[in-house]
C-alpha positions as CSV (number, residue, x, y, z in Angstrom):
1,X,-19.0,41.4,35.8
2,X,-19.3,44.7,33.8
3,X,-16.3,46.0,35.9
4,X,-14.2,42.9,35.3
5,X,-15.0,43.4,31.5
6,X,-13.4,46.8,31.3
7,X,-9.7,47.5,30.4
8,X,-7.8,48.5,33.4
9,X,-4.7,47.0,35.5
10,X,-7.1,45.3,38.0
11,X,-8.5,43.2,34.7
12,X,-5.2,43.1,33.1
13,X,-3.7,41.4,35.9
14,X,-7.1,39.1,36.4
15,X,-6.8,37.6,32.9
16,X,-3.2,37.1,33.2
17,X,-3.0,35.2,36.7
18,X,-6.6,33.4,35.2
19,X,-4.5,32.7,32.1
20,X,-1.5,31.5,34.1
21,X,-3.7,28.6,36.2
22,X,-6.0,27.6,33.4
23,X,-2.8,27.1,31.0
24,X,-1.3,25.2,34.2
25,X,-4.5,23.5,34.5
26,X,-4.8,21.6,30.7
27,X,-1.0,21.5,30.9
28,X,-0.4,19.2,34.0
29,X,-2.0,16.1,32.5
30,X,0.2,16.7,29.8
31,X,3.4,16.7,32.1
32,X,2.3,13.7,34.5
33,X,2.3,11.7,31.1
34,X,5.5,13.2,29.5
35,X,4.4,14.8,26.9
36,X,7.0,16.9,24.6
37,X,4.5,19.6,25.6
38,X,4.0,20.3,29.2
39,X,2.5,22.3,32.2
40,X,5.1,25.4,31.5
41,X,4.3,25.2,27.9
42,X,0.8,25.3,28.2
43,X,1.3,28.4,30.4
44,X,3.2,30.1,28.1
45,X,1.0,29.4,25.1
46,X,-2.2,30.6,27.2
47,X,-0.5,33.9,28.5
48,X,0.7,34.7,24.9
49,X,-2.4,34.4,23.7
50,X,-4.4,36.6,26.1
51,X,-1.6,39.2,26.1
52,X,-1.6,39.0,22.6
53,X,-5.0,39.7,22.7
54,X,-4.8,42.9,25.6
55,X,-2.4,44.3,22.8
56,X,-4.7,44.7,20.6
57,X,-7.4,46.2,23.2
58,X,-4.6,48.8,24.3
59,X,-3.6,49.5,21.3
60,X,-7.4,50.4,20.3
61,X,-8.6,51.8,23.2
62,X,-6.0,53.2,25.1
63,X,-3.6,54.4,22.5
64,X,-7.1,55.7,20.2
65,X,-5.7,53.9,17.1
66,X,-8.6,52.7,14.5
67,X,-8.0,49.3,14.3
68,X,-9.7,45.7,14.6
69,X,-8.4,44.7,18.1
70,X,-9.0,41.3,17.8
71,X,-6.5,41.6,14.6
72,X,-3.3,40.5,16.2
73,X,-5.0,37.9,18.0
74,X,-6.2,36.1,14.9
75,X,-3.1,35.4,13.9
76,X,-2.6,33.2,17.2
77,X,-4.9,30.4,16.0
78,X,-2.7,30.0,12.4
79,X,0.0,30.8,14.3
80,X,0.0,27.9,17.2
81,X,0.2,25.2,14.5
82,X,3.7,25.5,14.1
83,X,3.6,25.0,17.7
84,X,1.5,22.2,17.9
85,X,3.6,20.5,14.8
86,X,6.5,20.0,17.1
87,X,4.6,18.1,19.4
88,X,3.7,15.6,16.7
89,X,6.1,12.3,16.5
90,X,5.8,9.7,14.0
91,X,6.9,6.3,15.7
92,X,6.4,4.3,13.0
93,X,5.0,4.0,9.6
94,X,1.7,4.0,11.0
95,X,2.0,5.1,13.8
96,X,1.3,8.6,15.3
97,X,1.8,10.5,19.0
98,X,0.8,13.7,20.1
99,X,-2.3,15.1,18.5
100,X,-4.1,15.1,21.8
101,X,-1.1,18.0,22.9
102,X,-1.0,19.7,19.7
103,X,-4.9,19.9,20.0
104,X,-4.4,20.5,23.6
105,X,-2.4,23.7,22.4
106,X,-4.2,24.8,20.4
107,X,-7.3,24.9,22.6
108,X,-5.1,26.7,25.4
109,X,-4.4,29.0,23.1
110,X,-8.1,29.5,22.6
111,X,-8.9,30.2,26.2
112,X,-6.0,32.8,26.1
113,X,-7.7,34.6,23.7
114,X,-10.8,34.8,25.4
115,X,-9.4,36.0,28.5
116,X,-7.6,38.5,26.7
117,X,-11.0,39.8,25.7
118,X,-12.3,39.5,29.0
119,X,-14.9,36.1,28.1
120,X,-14.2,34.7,31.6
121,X,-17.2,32.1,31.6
122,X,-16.3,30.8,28.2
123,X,-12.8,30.4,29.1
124,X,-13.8,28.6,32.5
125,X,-16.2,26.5,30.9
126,X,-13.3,25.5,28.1
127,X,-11.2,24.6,30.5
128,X,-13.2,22.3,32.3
129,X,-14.3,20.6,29.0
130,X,-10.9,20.7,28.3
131,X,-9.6,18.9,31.3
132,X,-12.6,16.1,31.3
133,X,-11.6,15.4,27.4
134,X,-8.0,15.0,28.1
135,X,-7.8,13.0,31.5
136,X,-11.5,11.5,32.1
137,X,-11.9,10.5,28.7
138,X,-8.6,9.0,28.3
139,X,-9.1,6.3,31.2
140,X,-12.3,6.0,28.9
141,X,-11.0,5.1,25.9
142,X,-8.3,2.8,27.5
143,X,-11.4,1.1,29.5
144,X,-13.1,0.5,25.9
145,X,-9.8,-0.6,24.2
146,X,-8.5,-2.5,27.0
147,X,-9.9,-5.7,25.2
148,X,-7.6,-5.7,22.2
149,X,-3.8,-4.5,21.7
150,X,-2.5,-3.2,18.8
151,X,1.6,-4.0,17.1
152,X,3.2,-3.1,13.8
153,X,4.9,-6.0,12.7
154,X,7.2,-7.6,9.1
155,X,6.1,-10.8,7.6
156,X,8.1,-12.1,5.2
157,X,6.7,-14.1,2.7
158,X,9.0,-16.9,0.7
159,X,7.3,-16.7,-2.7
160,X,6.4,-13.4,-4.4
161,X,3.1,-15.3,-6.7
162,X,1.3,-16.3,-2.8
163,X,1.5,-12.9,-1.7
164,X,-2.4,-12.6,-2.7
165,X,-3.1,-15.6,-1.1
166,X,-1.3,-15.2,2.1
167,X,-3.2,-10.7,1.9
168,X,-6.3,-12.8,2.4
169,X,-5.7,-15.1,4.8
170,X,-4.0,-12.5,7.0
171,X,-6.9,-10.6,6.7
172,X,-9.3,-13.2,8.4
173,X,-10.8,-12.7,11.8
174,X,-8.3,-15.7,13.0
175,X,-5.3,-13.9,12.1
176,X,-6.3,-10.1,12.9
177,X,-4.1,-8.1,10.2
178,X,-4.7,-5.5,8.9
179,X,-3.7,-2.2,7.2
180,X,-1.2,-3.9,4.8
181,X,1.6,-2.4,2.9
182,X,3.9,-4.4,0.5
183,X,6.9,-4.1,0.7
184,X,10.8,-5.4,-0.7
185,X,12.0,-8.4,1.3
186,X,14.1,-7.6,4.5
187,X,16.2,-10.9,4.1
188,X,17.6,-9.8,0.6
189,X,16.4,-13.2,-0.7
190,X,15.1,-12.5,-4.8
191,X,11.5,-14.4,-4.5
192,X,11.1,-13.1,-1.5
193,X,8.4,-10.3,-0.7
194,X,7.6,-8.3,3.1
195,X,4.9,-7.0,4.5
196,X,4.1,-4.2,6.9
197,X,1.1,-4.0,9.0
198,X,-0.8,-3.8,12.0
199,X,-1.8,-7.1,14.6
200,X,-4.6,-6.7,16.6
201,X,-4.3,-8.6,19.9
202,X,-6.7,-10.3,22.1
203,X,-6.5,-9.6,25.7
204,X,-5.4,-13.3,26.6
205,X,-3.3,-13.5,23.9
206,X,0.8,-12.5,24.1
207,X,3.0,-11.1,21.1
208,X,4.7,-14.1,21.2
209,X,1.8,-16.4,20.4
210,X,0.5,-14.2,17.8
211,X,3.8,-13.9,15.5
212,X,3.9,-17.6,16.0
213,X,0.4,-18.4,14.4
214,X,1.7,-16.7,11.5
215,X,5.0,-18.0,11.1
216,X,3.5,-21.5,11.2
217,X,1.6,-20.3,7.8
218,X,3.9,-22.9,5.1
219,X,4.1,-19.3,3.0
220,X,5.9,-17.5,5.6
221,X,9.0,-17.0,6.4
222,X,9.1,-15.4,9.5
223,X,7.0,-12.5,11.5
224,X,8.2,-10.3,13.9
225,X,7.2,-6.5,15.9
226,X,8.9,-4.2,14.3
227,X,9.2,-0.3,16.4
């Protein structure tokens, strides 16, 4: 392992094809799900950061200039957030996609690094973490939130003075809202008042039924899914 440590064009080329398939690695969930961010992404973000990093090694040890050479590097981890901001879409008001890539960026960028600087086990060991976080995990958490559903949806309510009244009852176990917002009536109607929130849905139950439980309420007007 000393060997593989040193700086040489045997270890140069090491990192970089180890850079190439761990990128490819974290990056091919990514594109079997059609993320914005995919397996050719991830490989570019992981071999820019580990040449990044053999820069700053070459340019210490090779070139005999007195400098940090883990400086350039540094600026990698600031650096890959403007990367991993373009990956984030906002669907809705309250809803959010693509943290797990921007994250998963990040974090490939991270193991780039460390192969730069020749830490094979910890980038090996990332990248299996990595992997198991991103695809084992997320059958996980769809196993443990399979049971309930989640929708953003309007309800319209046809007198402005019940809004309190109608917060309340919407907030009861038997209707399952939550996360309110006010807000001004979509029908244009004067006494009219909307609001925008989240449903939660029981596995049995469909959209349909739930948006009709509310619209029976005598204070509403209507309720419907908005995207």
């Amino acid at each position: 392992m000393q060997y593989l440590r040193d700086f040489n064009i045997v270890t140069v080329t090491l990192r970089l094809v180890l850079a190439f398939l761990f990128g490819g690695i974290i990056g091919m969930d990514r594109e079997r799900k059609g993320r914005p961010a995919g397996m050719r992404t991830h490989i570019l973000v992981c071999l820019g950061a580990s040449m990044t990093t053999m820069s700053g090694f070459f340019v210490v040890h090779t070139l005999g200039i007195e400098s940090d050479p883990l400086r350039i590097s540094a600026q990698v981890i600031s650096g890959i957030g403007f990367l991993g901001v373009g990956t984030i879409l906002i669907t809705g008001r309250m809803h959010v996609k693509g943290l797990t890539t921007a994250a998963g960026l990040w974090t490939t960028a991270s193991i780039g690094i460390a192969l730069g600087a020749g830490f094979y086990e910890g980038a090996l060991l990332c990248t299996v973490l990595s992997v198991i976080a991103i695809s084992v995990l997320y059958r996980l958490e769809n196993l443990l939130g399979s049971k309930t559903a989640v929708i953003e949806v309007y309800i319209e309510i046809k007198d402005v003075d019940q809004t309190n009244h109608v917060v309340n009852l919407l907030s009861t176990e038997e209707y399952k809202v939550y996360k309110m917002q006010i807000t001004p009536s979509r029908s244009g109607l004067a006494n009219n008042i909307g609001i925008e929130a989240l449903l939660r849905l029981d596995k049995n139950e469909s959209k349909a039924e739930a948006l009709e439980k509310i619209s029976s309420l005598p204070e509403v007007a209507f309720a419907l899914e908005t995207v």
